[in-house]
C-alpha positions in Angstrom: 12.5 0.9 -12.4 9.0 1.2 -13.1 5.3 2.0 -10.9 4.5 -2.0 -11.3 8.0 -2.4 -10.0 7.5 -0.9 -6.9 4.0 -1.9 -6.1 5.3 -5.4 -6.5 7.5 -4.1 -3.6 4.9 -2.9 -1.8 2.7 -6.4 -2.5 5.5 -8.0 -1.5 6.8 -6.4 2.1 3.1 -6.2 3.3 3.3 -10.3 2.8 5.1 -10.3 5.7 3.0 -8.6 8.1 1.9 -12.6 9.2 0.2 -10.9 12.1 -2.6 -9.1 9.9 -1.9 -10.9 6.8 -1.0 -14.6 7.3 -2.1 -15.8 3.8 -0.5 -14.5 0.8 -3.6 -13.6 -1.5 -4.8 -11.1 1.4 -2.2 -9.0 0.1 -2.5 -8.1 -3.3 -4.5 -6.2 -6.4 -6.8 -8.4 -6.6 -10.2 -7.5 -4.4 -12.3 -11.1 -5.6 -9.3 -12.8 -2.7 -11.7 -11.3 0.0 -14.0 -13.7 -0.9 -11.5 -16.2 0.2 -11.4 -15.4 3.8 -9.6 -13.8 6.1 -10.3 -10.9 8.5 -7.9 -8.5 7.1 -7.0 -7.8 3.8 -4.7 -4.7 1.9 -6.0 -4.8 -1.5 -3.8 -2.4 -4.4 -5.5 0.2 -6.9 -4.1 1.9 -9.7 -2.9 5.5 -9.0 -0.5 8.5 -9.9 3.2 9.2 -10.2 4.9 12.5 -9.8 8.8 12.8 -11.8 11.4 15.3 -11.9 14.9 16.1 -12.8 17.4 17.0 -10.4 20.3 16.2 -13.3 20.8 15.2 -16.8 21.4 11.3 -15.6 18.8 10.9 -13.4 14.8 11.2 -12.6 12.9 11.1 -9.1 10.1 9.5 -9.3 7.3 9.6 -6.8 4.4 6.2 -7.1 1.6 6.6 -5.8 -0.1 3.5 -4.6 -3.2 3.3 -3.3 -5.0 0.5 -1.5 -8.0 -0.4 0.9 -7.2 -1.4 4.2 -10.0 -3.9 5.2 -11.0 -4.9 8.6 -13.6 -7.5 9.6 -16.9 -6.0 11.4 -17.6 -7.8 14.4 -19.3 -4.8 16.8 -18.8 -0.9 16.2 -17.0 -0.7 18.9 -14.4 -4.0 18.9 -14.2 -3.2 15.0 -13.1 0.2 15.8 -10.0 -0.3 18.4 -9.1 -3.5 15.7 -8.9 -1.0 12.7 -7.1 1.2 14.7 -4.5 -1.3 16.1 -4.5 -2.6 12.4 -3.5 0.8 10.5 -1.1 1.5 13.2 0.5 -1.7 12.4 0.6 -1.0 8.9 1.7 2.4 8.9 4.5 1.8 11.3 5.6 -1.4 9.4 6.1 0.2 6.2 7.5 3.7 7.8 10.4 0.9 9.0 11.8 0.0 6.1 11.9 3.4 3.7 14.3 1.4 1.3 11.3 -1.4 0.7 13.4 -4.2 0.9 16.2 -2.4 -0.8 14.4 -2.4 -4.1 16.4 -0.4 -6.5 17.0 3.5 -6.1 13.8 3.3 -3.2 14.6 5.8 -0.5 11.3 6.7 1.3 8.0 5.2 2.0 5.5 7.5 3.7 1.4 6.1 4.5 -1.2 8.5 4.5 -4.8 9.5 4.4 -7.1 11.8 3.3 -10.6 9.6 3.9 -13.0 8.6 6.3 -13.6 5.2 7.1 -16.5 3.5 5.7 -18.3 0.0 5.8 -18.5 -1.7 3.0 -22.4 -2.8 3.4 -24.5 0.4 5.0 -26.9 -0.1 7.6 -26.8 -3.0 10.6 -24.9 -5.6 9.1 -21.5 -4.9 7.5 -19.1 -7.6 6.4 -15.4 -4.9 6.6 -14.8 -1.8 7.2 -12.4 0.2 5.3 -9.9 3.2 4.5 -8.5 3.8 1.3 -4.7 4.7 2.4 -1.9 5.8 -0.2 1.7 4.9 -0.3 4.1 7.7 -1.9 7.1 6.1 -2.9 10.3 7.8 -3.5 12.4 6.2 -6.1 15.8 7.8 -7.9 15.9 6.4 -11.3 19.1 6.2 -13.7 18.8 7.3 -17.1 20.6 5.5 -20.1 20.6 8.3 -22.0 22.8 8.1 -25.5 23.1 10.9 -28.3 22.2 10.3 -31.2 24.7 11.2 -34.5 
């Protein structure tokens, strides 16, 4: 049970959100798959991880996971309601399914965020705009622990 473990999860559930994300790559940790199209795209980042120990045999482990949620700019207006619609969808798609498709010792996925929303070119003219969101991930992890002689 591992971080990349459960971002793979993560990559993997939002896959199936065919109503935002109907090609594969606009789901992943890779930001260059923007430039393959699309007008959505959840893209993964690096973050933290919380731990501790409610017994001898076990750890809970909290992932972080961070991504951008991106949204094609049409008008201010239009983009707005769509990026609303859009993180509602997300949000409420991953609050659904707290075991993330019963990967092992997962028990809670919960979206948030802390930022404003931003365009990704200033001024006129932007291509997306864009949220950075995190996923906390609850995960109970068994120990193999063995004493040495």
């Amino acid at each position: 049970m591992s971080y990349v473990q459960c971002k793979e999860a993560f990559i993997t559930k939002g896959r199936t959100l065919s109503s935002l994300f109907p090609k594969s790559y606009q789901v992943s940790d890779d930001e260059e798959n923007i430039k393959r199209g699309g007008d959505y795209f959840l893209v993964t980042l690096p973050s933290s991880f919380s731990s501790r120990a409610p017994d001898a045999h076990h750890k809970d482990m909290t992932w972080i996971v961070l991504f951008d949620l991106y949204v094609r700019f049409t008008t201010k207006k239009e983009s707005t309601l769509r990026f609303e619609a859009a993180r509602d969808q997300v949000i409420t798609f991953y609050h659904s399914d707290p075991w993330l498709n019963n990967t092992t010792g997962v028990s809670n996925v919960l979206i948030s965020a802390a930022g404003e929303v931003l365009q990704d070119i200033a001024g006129d003219n932007p291509n997306f705009i864009i949220q950075t969101m995190s996923a906390s991930i609850s995960q109970r992890v068994a120990l193999n622990l063995r004493r040495s002689t």
